[in-house]
Residue frames as a rotation matrix with the C-alpha (Angstrom) as fourth column:
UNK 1
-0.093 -0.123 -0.988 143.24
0.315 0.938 -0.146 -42.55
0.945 -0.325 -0.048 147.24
UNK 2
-0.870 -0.449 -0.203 143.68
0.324 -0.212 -0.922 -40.38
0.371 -0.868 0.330 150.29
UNK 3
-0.562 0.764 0.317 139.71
-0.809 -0.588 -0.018 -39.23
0.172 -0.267 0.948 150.16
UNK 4
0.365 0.526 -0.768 138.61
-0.329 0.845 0.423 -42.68
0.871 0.098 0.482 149.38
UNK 5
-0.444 -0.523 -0.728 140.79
0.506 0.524 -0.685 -43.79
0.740 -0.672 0.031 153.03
UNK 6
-0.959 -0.273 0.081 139.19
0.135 -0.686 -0.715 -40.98
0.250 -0.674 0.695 155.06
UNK 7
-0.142 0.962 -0.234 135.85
-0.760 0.045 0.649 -41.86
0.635 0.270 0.724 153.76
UNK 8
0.190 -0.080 -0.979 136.41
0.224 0.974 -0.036 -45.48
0.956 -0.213 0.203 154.49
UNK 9
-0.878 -0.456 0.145 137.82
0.064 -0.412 -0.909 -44.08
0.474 -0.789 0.391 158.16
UNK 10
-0.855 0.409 0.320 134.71
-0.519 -0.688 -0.508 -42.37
0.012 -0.600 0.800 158.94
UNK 11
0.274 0.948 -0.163 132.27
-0.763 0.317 0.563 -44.75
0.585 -0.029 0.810 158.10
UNK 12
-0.230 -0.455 -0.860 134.15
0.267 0.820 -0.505 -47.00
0.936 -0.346 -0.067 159.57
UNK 13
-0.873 -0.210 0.440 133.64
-0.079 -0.830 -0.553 -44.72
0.481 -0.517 0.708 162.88
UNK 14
-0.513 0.858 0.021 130.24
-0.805 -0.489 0.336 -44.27
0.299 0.155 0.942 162.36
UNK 15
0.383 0.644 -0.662 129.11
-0.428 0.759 0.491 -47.69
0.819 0.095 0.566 161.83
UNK 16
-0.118 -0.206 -0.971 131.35
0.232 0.945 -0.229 -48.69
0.966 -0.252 -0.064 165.07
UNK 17
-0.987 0.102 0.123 130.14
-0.159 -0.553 -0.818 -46.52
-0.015 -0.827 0.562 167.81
UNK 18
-0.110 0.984 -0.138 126.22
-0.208 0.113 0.972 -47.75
0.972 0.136 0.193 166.34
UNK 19
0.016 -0.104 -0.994 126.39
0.572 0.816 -0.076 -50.20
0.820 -0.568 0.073 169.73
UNK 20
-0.710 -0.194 -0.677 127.14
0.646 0.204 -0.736 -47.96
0.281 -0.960 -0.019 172.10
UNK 21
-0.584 0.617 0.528 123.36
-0.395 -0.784 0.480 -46.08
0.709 0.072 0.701 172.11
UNK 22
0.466 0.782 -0.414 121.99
-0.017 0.475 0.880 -48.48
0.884 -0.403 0.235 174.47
UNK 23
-0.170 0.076 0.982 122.34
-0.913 -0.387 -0.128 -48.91
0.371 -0.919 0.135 177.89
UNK 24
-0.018 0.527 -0.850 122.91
-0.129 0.841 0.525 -52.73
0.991 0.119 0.053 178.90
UNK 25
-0.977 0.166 -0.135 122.59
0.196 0.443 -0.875 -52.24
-0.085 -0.881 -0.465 182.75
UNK 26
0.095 0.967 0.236 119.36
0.271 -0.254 0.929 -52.38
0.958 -0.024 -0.286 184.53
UNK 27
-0.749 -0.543 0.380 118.74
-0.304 -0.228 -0.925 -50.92
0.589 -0.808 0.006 187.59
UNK 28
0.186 0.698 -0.692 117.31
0.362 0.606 0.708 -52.89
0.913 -0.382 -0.140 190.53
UNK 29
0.949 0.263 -0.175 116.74
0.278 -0.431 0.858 -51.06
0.150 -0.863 -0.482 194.08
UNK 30
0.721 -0.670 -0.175 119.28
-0.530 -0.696 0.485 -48.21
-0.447 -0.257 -0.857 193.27
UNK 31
-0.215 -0.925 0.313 122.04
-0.401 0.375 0.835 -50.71
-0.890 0.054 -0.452 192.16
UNK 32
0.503 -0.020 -0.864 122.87
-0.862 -0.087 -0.500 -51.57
-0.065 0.996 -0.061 188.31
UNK 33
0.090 -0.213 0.973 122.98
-0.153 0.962 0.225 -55.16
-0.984 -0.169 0.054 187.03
UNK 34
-0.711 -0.036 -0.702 124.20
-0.696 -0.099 0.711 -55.81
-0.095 0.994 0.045 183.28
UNK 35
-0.102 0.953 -0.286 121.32
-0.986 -0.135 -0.097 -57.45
-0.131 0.272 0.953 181.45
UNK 36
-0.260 -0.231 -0.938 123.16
-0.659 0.752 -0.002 -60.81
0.706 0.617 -0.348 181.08
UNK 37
-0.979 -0.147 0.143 123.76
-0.198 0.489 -0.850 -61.57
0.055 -0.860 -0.508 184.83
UNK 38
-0.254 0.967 -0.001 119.45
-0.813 -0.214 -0.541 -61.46
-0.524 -0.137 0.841 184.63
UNK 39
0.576 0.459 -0.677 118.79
-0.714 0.685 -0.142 -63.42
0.399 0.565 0.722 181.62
UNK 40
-0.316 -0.597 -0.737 121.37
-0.241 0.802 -0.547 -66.02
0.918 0.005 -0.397 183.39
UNK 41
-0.732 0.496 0.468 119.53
-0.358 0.305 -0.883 -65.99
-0.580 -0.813 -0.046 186.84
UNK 42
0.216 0.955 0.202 115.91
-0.735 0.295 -0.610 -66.50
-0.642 -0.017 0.766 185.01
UNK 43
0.243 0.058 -0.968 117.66
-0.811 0.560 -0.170 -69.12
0.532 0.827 0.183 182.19
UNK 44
-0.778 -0.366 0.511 118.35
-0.593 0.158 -0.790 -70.82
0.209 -0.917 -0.340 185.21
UNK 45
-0.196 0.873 0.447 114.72
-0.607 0.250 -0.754 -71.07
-0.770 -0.419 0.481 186.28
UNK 46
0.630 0.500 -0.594 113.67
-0.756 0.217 -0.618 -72.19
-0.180 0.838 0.514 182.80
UNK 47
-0.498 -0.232 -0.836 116.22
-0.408 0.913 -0.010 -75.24
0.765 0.336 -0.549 182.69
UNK 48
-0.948 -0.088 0.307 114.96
-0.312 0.462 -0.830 -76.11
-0.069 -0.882 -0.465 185.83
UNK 49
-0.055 0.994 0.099 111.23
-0.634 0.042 -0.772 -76.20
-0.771 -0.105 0.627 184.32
UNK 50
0.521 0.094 -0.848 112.11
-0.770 0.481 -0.419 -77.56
0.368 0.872 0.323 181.22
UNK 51
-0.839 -0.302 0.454 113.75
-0.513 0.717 -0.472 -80.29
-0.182 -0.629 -0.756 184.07
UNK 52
-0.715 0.649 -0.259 110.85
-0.461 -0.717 -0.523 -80.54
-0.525 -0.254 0.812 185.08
UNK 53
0.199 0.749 -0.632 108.86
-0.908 -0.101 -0.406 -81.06
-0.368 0.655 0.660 181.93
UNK 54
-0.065 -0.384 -0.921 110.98
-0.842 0.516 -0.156 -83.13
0.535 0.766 -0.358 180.65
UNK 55
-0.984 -0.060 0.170 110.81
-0.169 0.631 -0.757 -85.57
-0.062 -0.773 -0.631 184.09
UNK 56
-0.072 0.993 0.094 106.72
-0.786 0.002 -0.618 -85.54
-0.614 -0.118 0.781 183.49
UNK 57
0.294 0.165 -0.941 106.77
-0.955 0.021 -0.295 -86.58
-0.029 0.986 0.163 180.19
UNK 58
0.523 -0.331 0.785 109.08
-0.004 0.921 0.390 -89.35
-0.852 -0.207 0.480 180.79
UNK 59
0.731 -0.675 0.098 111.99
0.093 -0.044 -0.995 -88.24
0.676 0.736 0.030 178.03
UNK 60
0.650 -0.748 0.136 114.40
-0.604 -0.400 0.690 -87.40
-0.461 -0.530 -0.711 180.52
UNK 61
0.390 -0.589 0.708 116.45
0.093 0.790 0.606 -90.49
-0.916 -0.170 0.363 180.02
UNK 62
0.396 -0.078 0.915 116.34
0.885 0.298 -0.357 -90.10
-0.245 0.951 0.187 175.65
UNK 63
0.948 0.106 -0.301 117.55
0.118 -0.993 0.022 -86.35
-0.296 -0.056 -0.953 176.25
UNK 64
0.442 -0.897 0.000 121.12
0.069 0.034 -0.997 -87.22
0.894 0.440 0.077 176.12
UNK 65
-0.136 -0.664 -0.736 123.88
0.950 0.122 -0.286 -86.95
0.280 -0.738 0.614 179.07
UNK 66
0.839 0.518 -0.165 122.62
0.533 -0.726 0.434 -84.23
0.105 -0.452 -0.886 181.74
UNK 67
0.082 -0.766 -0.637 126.18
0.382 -0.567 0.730 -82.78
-0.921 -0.304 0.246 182.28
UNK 68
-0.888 -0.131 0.440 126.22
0.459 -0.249 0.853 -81.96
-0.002 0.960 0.281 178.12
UNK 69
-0.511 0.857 0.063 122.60
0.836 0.478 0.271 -80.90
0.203 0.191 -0.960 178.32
UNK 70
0.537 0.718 -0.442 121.50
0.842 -0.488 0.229 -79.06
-0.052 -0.495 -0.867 180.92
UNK 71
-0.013 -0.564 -0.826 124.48
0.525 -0.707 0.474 -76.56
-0.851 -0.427 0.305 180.66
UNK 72
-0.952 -0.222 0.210 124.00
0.304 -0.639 0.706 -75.95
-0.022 0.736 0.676 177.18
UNK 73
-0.145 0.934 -0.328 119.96
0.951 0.223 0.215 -75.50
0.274 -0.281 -0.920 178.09
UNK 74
0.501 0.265 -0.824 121.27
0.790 -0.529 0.311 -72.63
-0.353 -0.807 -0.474 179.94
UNK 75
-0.419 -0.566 -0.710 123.06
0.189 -0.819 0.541 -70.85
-0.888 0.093 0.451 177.17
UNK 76
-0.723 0.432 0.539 120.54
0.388 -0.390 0.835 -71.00
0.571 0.813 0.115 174.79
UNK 77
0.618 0.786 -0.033 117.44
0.738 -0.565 0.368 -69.93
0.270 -0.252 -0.929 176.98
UNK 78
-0.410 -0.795 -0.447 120.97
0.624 -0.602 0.499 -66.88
-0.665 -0.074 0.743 178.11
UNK 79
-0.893 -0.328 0.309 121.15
0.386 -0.200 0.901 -66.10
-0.234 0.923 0.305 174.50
UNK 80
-0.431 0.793 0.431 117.78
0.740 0.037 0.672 -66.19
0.517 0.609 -0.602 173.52
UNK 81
0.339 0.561 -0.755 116.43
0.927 -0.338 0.164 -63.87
-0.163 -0.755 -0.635 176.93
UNK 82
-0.221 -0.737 -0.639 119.26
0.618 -0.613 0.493 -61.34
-0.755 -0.286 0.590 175.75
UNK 83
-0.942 -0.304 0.140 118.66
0.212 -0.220 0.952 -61.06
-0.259 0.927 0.272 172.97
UNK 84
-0.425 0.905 0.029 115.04
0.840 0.382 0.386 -60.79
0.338 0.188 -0.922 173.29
UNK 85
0.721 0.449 -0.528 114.94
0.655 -0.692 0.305 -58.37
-0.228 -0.566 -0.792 176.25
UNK 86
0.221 -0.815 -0.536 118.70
0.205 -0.498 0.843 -56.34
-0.953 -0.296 0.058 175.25
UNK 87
-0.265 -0.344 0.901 118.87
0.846 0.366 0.388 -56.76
-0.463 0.865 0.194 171.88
């Protein structure tokens, strides 16, 4: 029991230090920004286009309530940029 716990231990170890081989800052002129604050400035930009798009088109209005919307708009294009460019 006591080899089978020390096993279990070390992979356990192993498999939680996987994560820490990357590097999630980036560095912009000399100074280090974590990769999220980014993908949350440019998911920004992208609700504002998909504003935008949606204001061309004429859907805006069938979109649903902009205060429920547009913030979650901005944690999936977040999510999706992280995970794209950090991942």
């Amino acid at each position: 029991m006591k080899s089978f716990c020390t096993t279990a231990a070390s992979f356990f170890l192993c498999f939680a230090t996987i994560g820490c081989r990357l590097n999630p800052n980036v560095e912009i002129v000399g100074s280090y920004f974590p990769g999220w604050l980014l993908s949350l400035c440019v998911a920004v930009g992208l609700t504002g286009v998909a504003h935008g798009v949606l204001r061309r088109y004429k859907i805006l209005h069938t979109v649903g309530h902009p205060a429920l919307i547009y913030p979650c708009m901005v944690v999936l294009f977040t999510c999706l940029l992280w995970l794209f460019f950090f991942a």
